[in-house]
C-alpha positions in Angstrom: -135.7 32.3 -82.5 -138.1 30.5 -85.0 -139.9 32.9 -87.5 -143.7 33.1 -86.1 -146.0 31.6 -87.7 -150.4 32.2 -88.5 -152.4 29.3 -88.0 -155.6 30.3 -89.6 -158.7 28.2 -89.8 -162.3 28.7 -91.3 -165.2 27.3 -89.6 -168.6 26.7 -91.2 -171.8 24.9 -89.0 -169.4 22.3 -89.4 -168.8 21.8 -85.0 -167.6 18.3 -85.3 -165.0 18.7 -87.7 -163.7 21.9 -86.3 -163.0 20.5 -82.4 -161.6 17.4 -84.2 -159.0 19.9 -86.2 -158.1 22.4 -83.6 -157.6 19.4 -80.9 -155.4 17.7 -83.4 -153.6 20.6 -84.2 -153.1 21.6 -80.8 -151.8 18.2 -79.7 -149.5 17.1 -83.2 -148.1 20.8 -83.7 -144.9 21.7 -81.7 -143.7 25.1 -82.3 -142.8 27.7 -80.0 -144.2 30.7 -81.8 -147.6 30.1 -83.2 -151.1 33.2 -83.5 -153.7 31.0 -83.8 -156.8 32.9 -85.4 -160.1 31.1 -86.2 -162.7 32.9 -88.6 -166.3 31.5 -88.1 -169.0 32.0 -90.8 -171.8 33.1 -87.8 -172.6 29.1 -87.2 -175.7 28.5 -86.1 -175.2 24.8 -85.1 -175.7 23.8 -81.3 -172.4 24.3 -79.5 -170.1 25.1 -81.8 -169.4 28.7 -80.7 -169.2 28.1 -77.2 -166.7 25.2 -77.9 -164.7 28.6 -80.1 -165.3 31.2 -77.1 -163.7 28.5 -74.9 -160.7 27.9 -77.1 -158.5 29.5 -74.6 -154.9 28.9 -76.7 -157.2 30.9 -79.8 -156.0 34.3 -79.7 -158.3 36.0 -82.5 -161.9 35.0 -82.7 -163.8 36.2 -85.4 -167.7 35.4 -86.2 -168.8 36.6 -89.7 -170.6 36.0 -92.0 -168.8 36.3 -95.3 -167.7 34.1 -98.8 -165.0 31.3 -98.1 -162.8 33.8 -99.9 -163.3 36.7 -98.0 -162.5 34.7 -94.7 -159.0 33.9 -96.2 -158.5 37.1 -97.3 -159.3 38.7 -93.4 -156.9 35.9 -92.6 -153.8 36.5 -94.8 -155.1 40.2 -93.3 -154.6 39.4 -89.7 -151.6 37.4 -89.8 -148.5 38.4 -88.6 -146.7 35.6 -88.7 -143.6 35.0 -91.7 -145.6 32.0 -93.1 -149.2 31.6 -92.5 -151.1 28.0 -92.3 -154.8 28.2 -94.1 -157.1 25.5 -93.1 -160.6 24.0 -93.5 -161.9 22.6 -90.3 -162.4 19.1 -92.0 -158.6 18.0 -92.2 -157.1 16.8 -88.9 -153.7 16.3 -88.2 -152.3 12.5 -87.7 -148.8 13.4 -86.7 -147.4 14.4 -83.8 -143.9 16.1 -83.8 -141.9 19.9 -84.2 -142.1 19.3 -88.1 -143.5 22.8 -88.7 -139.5 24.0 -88.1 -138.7 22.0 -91.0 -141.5 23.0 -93.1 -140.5 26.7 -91.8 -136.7 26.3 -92.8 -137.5 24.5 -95.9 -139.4 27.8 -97.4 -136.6 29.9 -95.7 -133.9 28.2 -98.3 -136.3 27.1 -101.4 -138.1 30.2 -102.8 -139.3 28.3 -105.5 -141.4 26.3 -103.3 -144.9 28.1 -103.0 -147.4 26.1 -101.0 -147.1 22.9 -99.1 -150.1 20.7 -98.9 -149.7 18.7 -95.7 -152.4 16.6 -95.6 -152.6 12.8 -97.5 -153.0 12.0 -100.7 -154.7 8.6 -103.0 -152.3 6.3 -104.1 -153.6 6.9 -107.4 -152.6 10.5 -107.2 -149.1 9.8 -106.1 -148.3 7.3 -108.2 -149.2 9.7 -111.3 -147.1 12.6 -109.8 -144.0 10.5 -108.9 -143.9 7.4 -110.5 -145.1 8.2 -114.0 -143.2 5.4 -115.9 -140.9 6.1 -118.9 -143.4 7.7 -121.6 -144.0 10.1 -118.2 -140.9 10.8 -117.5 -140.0 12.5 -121.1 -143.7 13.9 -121.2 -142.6 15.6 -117.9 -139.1 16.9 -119.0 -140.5 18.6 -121.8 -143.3 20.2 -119.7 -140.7 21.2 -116.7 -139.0 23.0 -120.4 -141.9 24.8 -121.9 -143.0 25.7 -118.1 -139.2 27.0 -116.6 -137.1 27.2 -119.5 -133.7 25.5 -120.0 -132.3 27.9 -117.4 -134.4 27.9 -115.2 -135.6 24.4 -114.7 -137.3 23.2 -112.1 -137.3 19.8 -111.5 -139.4 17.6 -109.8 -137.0 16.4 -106.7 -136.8 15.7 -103.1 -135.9 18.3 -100.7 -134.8 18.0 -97.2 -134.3 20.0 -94.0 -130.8 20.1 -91.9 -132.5 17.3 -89.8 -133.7 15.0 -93.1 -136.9 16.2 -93.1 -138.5 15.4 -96.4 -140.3 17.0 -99.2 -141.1 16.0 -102.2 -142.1 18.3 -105.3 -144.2 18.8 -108.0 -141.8 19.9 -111.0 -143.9 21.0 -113.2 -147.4 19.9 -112.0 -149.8 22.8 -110.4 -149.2 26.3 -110.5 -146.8 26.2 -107.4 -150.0 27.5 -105.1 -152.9 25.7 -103.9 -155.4 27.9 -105.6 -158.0 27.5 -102.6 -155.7 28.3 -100.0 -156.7 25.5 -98.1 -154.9 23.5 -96.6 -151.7 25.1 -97.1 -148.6 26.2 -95.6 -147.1 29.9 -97.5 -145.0 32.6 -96.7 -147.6 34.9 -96.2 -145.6 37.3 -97.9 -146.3 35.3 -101.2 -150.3 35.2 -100.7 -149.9 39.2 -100.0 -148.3 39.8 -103.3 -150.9 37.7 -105.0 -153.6 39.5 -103.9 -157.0 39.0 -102.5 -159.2 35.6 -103.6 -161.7 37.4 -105.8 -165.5 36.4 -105.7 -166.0 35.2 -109.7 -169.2 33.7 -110.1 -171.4 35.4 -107.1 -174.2 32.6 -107.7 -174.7 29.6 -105.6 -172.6 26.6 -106.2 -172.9 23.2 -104.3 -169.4 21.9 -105.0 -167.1 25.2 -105.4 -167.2 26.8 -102.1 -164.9 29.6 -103.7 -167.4 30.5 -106.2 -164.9 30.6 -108.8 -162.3 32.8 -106.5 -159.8 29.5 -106.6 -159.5 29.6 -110.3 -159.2 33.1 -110.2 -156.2 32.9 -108.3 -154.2 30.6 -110.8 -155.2 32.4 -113.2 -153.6 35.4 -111.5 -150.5 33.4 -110.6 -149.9 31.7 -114.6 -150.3 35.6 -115.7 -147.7 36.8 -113.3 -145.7 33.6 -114.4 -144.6 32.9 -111.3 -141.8 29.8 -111.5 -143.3 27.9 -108.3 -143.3 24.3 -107.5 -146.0 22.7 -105.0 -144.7 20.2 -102.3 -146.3 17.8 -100.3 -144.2 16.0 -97.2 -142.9 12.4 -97.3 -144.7 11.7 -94.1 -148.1 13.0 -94.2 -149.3 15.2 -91.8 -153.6 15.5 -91.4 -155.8 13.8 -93.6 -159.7 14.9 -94.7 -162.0 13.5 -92.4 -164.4 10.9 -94.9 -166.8 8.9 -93.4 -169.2 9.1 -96.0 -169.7 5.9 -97.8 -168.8 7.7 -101.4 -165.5 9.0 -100.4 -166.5 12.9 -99.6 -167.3 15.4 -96.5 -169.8 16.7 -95.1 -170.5 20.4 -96.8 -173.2 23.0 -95.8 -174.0 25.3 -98.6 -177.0 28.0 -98.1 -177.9 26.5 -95.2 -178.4 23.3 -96.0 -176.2 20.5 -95.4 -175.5 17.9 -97.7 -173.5 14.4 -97.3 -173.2 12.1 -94.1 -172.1 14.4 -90.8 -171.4 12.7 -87.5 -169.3 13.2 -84.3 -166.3 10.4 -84.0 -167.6 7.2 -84.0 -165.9 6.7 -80.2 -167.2 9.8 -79.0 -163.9 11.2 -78.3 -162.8 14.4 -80.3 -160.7 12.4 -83.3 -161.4 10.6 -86.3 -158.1 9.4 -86.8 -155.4 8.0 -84.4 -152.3 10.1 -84.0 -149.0 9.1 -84.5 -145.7 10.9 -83.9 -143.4 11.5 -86.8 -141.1 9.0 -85.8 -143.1 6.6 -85.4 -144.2 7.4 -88.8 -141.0 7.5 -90.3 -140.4 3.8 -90.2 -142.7 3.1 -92.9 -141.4 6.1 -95.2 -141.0 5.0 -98.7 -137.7 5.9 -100.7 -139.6 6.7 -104.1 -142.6 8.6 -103.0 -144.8 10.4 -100.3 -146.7 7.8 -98.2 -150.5 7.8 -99.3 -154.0 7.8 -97.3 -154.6 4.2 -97.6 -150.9 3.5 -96.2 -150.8 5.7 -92.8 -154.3 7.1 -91.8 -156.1 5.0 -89.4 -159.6 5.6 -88.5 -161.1 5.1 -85.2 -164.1 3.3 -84.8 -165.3 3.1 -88.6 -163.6 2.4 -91.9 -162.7 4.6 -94.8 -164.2 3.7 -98.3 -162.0 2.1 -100.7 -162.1 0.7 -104.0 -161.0 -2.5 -105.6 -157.1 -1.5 -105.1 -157.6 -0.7 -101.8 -157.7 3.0 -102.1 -159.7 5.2 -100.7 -162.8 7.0 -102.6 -163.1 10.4 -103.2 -166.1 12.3 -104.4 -166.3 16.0 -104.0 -169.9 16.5 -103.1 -172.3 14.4 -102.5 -175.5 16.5 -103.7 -178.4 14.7 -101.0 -179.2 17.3 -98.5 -179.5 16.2 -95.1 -181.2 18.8 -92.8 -181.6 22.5 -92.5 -178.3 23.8 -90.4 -178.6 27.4 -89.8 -177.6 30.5 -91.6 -174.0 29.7 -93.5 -173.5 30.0 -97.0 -170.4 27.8 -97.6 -168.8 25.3 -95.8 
């Protein structure tokens, strides 16, 4: 039998998003063992915990308010699955498929694969990680040295399952962990040994949700000096959900929230239209993960993009929009 595994998601006044992710997930991940657990910060927006309560597939239900940090930590907690799935509630999935046995067998046979990030990324950022150019290349052999050692090297490579499932990682880019937990796929074992996200700088802040606990964390795992690679797929597999004209999402800090926040434009549950993985597949490229611009397609509005046609990003766009409720992070 497949290992079990955790699918753990944090919610914050943020109702939209969240059906959009847990529909998504529901309908694009086939698995036959899966504990699905969602950890809401006490939401006070209209709906959005009677749309949890009726969640009937959602075996633990948790309303709390608490940090960001301290939901993923009563997550990893929780979970008693082999690898555990942390996500935000505004990344939905865009591919339909049983890919999570390949992402389950892959960490089975590459323990120096920490976390997978599943969800898109810019051209811009793929093109830097995989197709650095020759001056790059020989920056990033002597980096993959002073970071592994000569025997120990870990190289930036492609990694597949027994069904040619693809990965592709980061040699010696990252820390092998996504420091935020989200959105990953670990062994849960991993964030266990790691220890808890640690509250570092208790204040307010707008664009760190964390409040400090994710650089915390790397700094925890570059002290232990850990040898882990990050890996994203080939094929993507959920994207953030932007429809805010400067490239970000939607965020509610101290009750407040800030950016553009509205349902799907189609008034159906997605942003995105899904796609299985095969019918992905046929626009894989050889050299490199497929980006945002190349596979997600939104429905009923169009995603911001710049003069090379790829998408914006901004991590917080600081106008507040209306008072929300009770939550301090989102």
């Amino acid at each position: 039998m497949p290992a079990k595994v955790t699918l753990g998601f944090v919610s914050c006044e943020r109702g939209h998003y969240l059906k959009a992710t847990l529909e998504s997930a529901r309908e694009c991940i086939e698995y036959p063992d899966l504990e699905w657990i969602v950890i809401d910060n006490d939401s006070a927006e209209p709906g959005l915990k009677k749309y949890i309560h009726d969640c009937d597939w959602i075996r633990h239900k948790v309303f709390q308010r608490q940090t960001h940090a301290e939901a993923m930590n009563q997550l990893v907690k929780m979970a008693t699955g082999e690898c555990i799935l942390i996500w935000p509630e505004d990344v939905q999935f865009i591919t339909r498929g049983d890919w999570l046995r390949d992402l389950v067998e892959i960490l089975r046979d590459h323990p120096d694969i920490g976390g997978v990030g599943l969800d898109a990324q810019r051209l811009c950022t793929l093109e830097r990680i995989f197709q650095p150019g020759l001056r790059g290349g020989v920056a990033r052999f002597y980096a993959e040295w002073r970071r592994f050692g000569w025997r120990r090297m870990r190289r930036q490579r492609k990694v597949t399952s027994s069904r040619g499932f693809a990965l592709w990682t980061y040699g010696p880019l990252g820390d092998g962990v996504v420091g935020s937990g989200i959105p990953s796929l670990m062994r849960t074992s991993l964030w266990r040994e790691l220890g808890p996200w640690r509250v570092a700088k208790p204040e307010a802040d707008l664009i760190d949700s964390s409040l400090g606990a994710e650089d915390d964390m790397i700094a925890r795992v570059r002290r232990k000096g850990l040898r882990l690679q990050l890996a994203i797929p080939q094929i993507p597999l959920a994207a953030d959900i932007i429809n805010d004209n400067i490239g970000c999402k939607a965020k509610v800090r101290k009750g407040i929230r800030y950016g553009v926040y509205t349902s799907p434009p189609d008034g159906g549950a997605y942003y995105y239209a899904i796609k299985s993985y095969e019918e992905r597949k046929k626009t894989a490229r050889p050299d490199r993960p497929l980006s945002f611009s190349e596979c997600v397609e939104p429905i009923g509005f169009e995603i911001p993009k710049d003069a090379n046609g790829d998408r914006l990003k901004a991590s917080f766009n600081d106008q507040p929009q209306c008072v929300v409720g009770r939550g301090d992070a989102g």
